[in-house]
N, CA, C and O atoms as CSV, one atom per row, in Angstrom:
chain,resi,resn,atom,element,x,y,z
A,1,UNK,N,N,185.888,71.010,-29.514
A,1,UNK,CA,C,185.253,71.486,-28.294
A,1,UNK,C,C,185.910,72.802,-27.906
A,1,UNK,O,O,187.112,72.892,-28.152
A,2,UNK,N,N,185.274,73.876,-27.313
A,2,UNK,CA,C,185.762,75.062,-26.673
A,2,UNK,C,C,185.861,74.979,-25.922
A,2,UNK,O,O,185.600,73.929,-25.335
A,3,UNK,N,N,186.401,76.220,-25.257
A,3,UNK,CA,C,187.467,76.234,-23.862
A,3,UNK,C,C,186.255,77.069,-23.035
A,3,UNK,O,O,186.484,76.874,-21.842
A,4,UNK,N,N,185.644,77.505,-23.111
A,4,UNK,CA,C,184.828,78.007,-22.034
A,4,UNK,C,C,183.811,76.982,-21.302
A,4,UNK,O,O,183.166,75.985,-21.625
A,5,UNK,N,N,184.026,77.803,-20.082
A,5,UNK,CA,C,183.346,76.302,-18.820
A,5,UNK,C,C,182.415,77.128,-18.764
A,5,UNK,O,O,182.328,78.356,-18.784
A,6,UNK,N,N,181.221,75.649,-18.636
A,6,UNK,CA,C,179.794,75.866,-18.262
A,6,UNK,C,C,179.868,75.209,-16.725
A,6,UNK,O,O,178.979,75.540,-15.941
A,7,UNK,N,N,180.649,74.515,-16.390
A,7,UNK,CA,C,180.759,73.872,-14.779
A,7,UNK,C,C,181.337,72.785,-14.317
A,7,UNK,O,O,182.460,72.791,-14.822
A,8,UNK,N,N,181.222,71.853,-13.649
A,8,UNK,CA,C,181.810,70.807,-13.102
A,8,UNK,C,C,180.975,69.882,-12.698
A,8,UNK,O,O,179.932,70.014,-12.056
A,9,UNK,N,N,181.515,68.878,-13.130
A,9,UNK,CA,C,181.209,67.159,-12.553
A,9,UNK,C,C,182.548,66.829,-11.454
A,9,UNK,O,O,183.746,67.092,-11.553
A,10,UNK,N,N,181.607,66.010,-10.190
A,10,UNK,CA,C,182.249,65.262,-9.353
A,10,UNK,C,C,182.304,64.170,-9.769
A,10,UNK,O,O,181.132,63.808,-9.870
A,11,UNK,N,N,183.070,63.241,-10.146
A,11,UNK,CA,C,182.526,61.755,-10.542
A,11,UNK,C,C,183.949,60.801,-9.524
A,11,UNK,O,O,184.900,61.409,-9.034
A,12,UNK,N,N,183.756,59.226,-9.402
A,12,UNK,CA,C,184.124,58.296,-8.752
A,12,UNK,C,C,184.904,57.691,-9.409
A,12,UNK,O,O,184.427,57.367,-10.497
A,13,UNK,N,N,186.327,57.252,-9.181
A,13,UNK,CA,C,187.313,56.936,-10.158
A,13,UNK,C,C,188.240,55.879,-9.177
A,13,UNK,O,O,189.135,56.291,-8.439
A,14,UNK,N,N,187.857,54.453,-9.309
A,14,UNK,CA,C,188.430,53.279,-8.640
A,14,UNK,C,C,189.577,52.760,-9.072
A,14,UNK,O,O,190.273,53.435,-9.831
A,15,UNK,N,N,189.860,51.863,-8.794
A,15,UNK,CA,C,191.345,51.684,-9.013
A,15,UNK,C,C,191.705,49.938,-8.111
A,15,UNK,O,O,191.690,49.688,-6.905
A,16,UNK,N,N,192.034,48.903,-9.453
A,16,UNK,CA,C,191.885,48.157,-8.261
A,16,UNK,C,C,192.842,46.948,-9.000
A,16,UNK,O,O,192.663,47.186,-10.195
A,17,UNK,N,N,193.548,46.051,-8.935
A,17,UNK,CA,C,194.626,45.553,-8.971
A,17,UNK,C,C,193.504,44.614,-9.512
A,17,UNK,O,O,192.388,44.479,-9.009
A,18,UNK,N,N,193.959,44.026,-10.552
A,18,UNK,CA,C,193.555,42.481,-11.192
A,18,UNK,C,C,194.043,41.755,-11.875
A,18,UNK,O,O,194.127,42.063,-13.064
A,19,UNK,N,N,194.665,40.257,-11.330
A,19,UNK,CA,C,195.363,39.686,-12.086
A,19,UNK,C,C,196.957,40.557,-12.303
A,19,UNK,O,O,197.205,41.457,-11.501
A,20,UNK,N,N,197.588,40.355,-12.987
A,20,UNK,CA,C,198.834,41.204,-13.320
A,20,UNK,C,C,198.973,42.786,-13.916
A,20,UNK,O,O,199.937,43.389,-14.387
A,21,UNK,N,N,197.706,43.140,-13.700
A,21,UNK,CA,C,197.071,44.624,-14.105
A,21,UNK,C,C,196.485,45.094,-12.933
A,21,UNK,O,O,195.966,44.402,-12.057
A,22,UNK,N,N,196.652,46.934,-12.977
A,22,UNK,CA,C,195.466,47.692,-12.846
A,22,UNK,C,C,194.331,48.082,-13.702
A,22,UNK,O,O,194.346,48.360,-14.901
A,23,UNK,N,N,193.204,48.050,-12.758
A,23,UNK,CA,C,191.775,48.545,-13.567
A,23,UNK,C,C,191.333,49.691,-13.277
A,23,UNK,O,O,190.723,49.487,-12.228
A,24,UNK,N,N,191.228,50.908,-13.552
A,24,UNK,CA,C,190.625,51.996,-13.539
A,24,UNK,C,C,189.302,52.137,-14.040
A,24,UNK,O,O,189.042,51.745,-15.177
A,25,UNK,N,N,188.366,52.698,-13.250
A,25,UNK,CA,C,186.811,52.501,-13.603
A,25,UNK,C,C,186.479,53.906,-13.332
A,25,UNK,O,O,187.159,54.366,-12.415
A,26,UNK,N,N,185.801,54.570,-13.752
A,26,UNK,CA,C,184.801,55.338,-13.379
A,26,UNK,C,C,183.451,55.167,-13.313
A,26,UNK,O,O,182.823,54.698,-14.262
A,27,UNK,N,N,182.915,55.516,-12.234
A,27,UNK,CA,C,181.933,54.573,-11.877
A,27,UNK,C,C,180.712,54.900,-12.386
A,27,UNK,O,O,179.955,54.006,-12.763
A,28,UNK,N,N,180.295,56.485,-12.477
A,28,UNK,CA,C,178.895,56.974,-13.007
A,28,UNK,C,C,179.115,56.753,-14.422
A,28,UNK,O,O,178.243,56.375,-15.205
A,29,UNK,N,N,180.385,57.019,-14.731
A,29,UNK,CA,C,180.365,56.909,-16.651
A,29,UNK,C,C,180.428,54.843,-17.230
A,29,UNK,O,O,179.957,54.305,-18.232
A,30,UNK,N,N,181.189,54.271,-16.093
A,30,UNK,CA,C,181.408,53.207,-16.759
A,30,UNK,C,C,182.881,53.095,-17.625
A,30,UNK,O,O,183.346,52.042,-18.061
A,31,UNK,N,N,183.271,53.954,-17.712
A,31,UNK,CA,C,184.495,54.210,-18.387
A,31,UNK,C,C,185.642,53.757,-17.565
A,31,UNK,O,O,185.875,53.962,-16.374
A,32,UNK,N,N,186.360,53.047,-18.529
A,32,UNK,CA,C,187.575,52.054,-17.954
A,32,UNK,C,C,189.111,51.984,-19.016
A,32,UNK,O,O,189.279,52.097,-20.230
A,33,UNK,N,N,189.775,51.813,-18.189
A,33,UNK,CA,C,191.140,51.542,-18.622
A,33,UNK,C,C,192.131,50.449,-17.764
A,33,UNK,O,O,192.015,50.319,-16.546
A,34,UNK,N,N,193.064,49.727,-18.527
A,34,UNK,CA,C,193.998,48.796,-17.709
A,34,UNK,C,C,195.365,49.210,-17.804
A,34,UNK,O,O,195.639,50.038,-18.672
A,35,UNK,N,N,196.260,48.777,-17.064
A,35,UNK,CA,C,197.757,49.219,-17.671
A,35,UNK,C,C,198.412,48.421,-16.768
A,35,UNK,O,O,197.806,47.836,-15.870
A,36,UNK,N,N,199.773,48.337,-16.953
A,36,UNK,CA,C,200.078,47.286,-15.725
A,36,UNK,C,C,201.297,48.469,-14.728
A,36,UNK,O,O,202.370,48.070,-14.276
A,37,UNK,N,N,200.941,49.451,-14.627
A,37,UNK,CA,C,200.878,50.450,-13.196
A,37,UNK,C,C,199.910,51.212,-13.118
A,37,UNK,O,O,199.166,51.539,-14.043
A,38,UNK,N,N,199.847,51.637,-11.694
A,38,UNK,CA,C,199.105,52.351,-11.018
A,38,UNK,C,C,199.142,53.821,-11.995
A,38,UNK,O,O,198.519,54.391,-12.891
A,39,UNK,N,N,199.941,53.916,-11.412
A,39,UNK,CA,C,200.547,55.489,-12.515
A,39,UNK,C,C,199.661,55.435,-13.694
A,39,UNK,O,O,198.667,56.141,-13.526
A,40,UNK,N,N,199.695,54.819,-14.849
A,40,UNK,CA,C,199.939,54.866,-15.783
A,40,UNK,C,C,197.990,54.584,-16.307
A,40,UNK,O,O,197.540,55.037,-17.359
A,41,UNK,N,N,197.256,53.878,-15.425
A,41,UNK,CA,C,196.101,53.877,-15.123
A,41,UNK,C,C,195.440,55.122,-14.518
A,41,UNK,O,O,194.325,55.497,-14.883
A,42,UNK,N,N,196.194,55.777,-13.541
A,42,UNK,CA,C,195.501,57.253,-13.027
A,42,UNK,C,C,195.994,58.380,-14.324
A,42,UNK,O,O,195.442,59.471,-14.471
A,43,UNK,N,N,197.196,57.854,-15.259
A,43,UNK,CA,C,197.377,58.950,-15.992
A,43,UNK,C,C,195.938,59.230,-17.082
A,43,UNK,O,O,195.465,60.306,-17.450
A,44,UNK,N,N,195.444,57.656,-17.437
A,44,UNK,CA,C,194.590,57.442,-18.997
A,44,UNK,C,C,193.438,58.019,-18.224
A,44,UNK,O,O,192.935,59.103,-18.523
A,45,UNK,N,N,192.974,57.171,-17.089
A,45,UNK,CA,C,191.273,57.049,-17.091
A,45,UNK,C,C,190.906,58.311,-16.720
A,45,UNK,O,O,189.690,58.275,-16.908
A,46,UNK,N,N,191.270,59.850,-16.150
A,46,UNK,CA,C,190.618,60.983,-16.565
A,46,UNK,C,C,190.751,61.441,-17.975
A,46,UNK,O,O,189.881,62.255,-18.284
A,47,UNK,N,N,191.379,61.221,-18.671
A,47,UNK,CA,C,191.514,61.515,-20.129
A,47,UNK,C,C,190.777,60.854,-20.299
A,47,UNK,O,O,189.778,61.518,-20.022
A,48,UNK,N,N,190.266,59.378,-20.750
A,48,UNK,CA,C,189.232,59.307,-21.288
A,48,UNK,C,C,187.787,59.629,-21.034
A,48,UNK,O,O,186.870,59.798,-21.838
A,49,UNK,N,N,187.807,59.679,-19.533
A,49,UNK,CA,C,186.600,60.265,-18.835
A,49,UNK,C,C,186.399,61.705,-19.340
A,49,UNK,O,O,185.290,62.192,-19.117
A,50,UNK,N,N,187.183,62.356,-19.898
A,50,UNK,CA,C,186.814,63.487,-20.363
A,50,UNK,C,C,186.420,63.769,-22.126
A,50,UNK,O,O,185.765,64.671,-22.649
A,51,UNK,N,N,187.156,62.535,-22.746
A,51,UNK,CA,C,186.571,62.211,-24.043
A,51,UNK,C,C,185.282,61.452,-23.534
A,51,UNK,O,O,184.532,61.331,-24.503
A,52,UNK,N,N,184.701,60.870,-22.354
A,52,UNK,CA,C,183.402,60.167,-22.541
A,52,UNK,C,C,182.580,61.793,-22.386
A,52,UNK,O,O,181.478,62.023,-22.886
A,53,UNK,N,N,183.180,62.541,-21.797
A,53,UNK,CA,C,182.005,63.336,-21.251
A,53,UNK,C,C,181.941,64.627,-22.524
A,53,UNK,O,O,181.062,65.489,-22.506
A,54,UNK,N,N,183.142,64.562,-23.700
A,54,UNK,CA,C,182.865,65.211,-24.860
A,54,UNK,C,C,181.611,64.812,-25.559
A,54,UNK,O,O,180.645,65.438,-25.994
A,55,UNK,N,N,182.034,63.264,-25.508
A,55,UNK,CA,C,181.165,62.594,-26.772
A,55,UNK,C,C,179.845,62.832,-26.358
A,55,UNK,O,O,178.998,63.128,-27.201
A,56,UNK,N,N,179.408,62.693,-24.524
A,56,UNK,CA,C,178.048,63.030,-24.528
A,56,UNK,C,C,177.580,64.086,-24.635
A,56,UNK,O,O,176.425,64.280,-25.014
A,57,UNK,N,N,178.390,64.968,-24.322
A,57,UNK,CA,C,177.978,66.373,-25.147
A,57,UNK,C,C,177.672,66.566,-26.481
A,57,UNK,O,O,176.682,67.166,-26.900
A,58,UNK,N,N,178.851,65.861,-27.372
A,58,UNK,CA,C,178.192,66.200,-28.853
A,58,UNK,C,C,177.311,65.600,-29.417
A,58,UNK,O,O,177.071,65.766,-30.613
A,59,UNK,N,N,176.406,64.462,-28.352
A,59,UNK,CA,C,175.578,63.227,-29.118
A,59,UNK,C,C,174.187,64.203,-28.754
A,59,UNK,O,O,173.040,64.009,-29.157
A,60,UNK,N,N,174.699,65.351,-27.828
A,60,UNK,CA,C,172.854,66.337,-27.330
A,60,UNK,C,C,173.158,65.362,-25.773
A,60,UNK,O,O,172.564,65.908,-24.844
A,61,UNK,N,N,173.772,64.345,-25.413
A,61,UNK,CA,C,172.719,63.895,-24.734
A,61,UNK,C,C,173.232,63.821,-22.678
A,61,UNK,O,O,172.784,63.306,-21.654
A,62,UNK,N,N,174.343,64.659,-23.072
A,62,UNK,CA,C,174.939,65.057,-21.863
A,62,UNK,C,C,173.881,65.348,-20.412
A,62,UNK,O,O,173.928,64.582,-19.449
A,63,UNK,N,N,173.094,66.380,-20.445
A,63,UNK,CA,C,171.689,66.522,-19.562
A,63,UNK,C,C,171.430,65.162,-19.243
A,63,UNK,O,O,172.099,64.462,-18.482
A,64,UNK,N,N,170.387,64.829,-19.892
A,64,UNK,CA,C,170.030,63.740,-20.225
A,64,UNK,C,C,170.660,62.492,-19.459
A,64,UNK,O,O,169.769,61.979,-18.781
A,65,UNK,N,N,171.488,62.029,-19.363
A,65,UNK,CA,C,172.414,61.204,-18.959
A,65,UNK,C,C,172.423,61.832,-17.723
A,65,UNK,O,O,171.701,61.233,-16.926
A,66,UNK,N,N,173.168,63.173,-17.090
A,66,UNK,CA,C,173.432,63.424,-15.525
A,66,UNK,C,C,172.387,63.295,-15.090
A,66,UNK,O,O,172.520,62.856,-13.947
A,67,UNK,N,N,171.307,63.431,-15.351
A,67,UNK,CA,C,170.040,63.078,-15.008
A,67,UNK,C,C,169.604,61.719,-14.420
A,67,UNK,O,O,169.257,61.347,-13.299
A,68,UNK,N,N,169.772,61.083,-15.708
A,68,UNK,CA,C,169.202,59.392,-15.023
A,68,UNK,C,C,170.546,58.341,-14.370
A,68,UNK,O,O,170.578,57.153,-14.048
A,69,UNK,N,N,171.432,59.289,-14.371
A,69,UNK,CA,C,172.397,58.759,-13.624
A,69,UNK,C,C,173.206,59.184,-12.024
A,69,UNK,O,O,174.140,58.700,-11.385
A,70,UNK,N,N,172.372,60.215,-11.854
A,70,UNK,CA,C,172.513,60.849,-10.392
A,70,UNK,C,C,173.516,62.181,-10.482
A,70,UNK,O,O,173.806,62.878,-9.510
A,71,UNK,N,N,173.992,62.394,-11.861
A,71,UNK,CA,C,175.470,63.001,-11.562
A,71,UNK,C,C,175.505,64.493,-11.403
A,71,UNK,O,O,175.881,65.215,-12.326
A,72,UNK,N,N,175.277,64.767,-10.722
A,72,UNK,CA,C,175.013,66.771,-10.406
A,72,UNK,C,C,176.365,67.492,-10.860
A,72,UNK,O,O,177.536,67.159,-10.680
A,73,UNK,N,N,175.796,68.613,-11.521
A,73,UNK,CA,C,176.678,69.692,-12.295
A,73,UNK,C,C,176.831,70.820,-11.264
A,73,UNK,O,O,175.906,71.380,-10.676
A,74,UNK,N,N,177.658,70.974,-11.183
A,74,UNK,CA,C,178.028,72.270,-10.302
A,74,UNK,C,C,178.547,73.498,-10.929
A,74,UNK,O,O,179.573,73.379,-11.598
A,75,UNK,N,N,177.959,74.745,-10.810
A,75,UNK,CA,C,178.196,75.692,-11.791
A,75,UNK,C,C,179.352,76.422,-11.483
A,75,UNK,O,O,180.073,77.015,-12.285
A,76,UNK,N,N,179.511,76.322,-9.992
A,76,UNK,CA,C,181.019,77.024,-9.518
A,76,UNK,C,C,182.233,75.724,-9.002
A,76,UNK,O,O,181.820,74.727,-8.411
A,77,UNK,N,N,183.387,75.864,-9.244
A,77,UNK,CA,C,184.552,75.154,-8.861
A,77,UNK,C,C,184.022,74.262,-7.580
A,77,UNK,O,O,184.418,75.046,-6.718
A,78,UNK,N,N,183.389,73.149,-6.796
A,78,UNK,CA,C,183.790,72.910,-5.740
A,78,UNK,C,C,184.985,72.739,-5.228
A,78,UNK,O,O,185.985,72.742,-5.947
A,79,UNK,N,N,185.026,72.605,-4.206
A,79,UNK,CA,C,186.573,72.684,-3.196
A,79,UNK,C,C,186.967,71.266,-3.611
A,79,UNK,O,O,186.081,70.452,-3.352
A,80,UNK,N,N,188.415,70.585,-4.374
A,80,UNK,CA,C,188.586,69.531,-4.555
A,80,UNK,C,C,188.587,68.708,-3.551
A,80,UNK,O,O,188.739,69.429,-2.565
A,81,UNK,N,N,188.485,67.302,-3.111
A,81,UNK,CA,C,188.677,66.563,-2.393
A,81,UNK,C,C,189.718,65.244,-2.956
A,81,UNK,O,O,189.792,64.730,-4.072
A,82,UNK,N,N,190.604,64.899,-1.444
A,82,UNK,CA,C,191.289,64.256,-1.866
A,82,UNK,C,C,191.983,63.050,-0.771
A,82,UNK,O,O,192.742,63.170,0.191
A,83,UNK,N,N,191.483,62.135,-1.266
A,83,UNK,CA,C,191.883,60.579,-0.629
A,83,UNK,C,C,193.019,59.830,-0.817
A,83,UNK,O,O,193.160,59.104,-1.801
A,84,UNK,N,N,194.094,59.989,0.322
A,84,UNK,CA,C,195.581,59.525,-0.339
A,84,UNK,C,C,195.211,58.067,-0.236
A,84,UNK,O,O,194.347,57.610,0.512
A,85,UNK,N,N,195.972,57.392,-1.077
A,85,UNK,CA,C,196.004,55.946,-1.343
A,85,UNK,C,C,197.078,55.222,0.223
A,85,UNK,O,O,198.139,55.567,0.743
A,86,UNK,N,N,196.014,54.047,0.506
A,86,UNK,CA,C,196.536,53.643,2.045
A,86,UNK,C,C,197.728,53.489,2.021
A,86,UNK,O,O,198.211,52.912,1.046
A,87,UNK,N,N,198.706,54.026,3.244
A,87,UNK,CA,C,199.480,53.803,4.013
A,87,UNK,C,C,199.626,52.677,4.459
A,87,UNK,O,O,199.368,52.847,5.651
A,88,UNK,N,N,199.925,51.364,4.294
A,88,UNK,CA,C,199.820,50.465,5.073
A,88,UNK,C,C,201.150,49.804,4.927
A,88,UNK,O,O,201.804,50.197,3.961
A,89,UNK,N,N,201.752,48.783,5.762
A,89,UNK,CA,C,202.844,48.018,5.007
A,89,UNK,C,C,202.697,46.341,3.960
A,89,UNK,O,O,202.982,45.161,4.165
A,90,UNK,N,N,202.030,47.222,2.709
A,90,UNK,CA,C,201.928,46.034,2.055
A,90,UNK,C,C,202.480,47.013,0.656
A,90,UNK,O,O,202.801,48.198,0.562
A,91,UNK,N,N,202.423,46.107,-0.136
A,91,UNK,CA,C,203.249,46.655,-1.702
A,91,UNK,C,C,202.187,46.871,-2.483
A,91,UNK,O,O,201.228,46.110,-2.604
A,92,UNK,N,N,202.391,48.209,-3.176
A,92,UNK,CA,C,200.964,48.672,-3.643
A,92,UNK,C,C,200.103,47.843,-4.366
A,92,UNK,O,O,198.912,48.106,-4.530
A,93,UNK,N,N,200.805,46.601,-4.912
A,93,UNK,CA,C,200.323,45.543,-5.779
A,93,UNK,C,C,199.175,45.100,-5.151
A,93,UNK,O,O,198.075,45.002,-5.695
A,94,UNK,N,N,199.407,44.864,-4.135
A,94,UNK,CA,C,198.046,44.504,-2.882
A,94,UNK,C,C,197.120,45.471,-2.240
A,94,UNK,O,O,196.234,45.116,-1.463
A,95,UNK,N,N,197.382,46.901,-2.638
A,95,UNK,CA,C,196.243,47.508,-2.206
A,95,UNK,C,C,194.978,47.332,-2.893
A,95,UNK,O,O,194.938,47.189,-4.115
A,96,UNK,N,N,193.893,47.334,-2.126
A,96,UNK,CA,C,192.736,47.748,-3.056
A,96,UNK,C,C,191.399,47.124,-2.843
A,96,UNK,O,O,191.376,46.202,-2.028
A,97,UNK,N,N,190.391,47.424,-3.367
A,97,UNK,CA,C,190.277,48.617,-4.350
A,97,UNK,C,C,190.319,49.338,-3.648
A,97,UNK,O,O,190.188,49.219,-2.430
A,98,UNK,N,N,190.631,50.814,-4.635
A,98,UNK,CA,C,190.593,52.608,-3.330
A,98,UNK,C,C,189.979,53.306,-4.498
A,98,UNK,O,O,189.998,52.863,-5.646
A,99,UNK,N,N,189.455,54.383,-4.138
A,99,UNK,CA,C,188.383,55.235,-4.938
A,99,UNK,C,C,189.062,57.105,-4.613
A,99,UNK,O,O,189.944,57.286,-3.773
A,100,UNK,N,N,188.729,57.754,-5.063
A,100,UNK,CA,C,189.416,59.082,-5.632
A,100,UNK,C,C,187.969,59.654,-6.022
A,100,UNK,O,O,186.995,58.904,-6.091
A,101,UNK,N,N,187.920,60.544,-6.185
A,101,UNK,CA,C,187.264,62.205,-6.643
A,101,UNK,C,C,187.771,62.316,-7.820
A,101,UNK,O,O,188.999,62.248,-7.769
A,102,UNK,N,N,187.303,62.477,-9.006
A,102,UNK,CA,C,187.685,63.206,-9.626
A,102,UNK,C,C,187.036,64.783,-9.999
A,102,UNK,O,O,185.854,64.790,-9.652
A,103,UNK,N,N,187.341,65.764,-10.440
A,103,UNK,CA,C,186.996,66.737,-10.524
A,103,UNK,C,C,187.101,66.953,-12.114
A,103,UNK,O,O,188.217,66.914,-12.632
A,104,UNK,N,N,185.983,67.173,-12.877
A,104,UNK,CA,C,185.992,67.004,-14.707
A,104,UNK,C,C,185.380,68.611,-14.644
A,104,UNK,O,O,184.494,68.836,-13.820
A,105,UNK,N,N,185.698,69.337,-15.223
A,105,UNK,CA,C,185.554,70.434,-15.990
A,105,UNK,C,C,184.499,69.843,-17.484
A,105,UNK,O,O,184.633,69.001,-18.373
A,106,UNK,N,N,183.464,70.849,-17.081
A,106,UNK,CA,C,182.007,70.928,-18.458
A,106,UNK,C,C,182.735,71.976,-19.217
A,106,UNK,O,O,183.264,72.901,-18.600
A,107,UNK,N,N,182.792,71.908,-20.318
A,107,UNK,CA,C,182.564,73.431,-21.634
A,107,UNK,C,C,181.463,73.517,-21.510
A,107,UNK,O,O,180.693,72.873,-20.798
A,108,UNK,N,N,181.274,74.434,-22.288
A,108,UNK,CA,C,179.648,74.852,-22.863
A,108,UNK,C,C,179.829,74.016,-24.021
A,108,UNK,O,O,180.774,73.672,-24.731
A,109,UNK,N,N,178.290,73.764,-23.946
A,109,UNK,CA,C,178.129,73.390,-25.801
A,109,UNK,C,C,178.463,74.232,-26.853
A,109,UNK,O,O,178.163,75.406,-26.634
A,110,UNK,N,N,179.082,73.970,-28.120
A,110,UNK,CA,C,179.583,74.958,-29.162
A,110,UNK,C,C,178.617,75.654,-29.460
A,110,UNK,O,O,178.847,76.789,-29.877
A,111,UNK,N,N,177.481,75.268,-29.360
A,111,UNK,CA,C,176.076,76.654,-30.045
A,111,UNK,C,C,175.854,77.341,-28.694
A,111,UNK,O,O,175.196,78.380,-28.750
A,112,UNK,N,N,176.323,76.915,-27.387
A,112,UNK,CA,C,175.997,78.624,-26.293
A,112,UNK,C,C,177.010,79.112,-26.641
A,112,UNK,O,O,176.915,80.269,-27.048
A,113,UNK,N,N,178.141,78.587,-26.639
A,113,UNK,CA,C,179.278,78.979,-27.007
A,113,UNK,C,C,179.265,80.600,-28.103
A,113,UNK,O,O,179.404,81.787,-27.809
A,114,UNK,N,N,179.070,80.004,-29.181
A,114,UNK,CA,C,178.704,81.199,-29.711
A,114,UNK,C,C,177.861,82.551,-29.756
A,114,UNK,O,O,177.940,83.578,-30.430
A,115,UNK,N,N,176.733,81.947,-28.398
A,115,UNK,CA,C,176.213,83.007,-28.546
A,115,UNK,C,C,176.484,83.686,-26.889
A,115,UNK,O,O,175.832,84.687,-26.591
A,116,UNK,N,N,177.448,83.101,-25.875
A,116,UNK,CA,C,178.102,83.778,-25.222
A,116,UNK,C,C,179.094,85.379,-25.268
A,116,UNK,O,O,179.688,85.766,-24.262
């Protein structure tokens, strides 16, 4: 994949204690990861959210998909947004679920690419 941006996805990235694990979801992709910290769950599930959003690029079918799935491309940076995880007095083991923004960076496809 190349390094030049065609734009940005907002997408929804949960987070929610189960059993002796965290679950990390993203919600428009479906894309998930477990780990047994918090940390270590917010480290994977944008990495793979960004290998899901390669692969739909190289399958053609990236469009396609933001389409029948609601997910709007934004051609300039939006302003990030950001939801600190609650304050409360309980042990993070017990928070949850809480949800986050993520902000995913598009390439171009390798054939605009080239002719950029």
């Amino acid at each position: 994949m190349n390094t030049a941006t065609a734009g940005y996805v907002e997408l929804t990235l949960k987070y929610e204690r189960e059993g002796g694990q965290w679950v990390g979801v993203c919600l428009e992709l479906s894309t998930s990861t477990y780990a047994k910290t918090l940390e270590q769950v917010q480290s994977t599930l944008p990495r793979l959210v960004i290998e899901h959003l390669d692969l739909l690029d190289e399958a053609g079918e990236r469009a396609r998909f933001f389409e029948e799935h609601g997910i709007r491309f934004h051609s300039v940076k939006p302003e990030p947004q950001t939801i600190p995880i609650p304050s409360i007095d309980l042990p993070r083991e017990e928070i949850g679920p809480f949800f986050q923004p993520g902000l995913f960076r598009i390439a171009l496809p390798e054939e605009a690419a080239v002719h950029a």
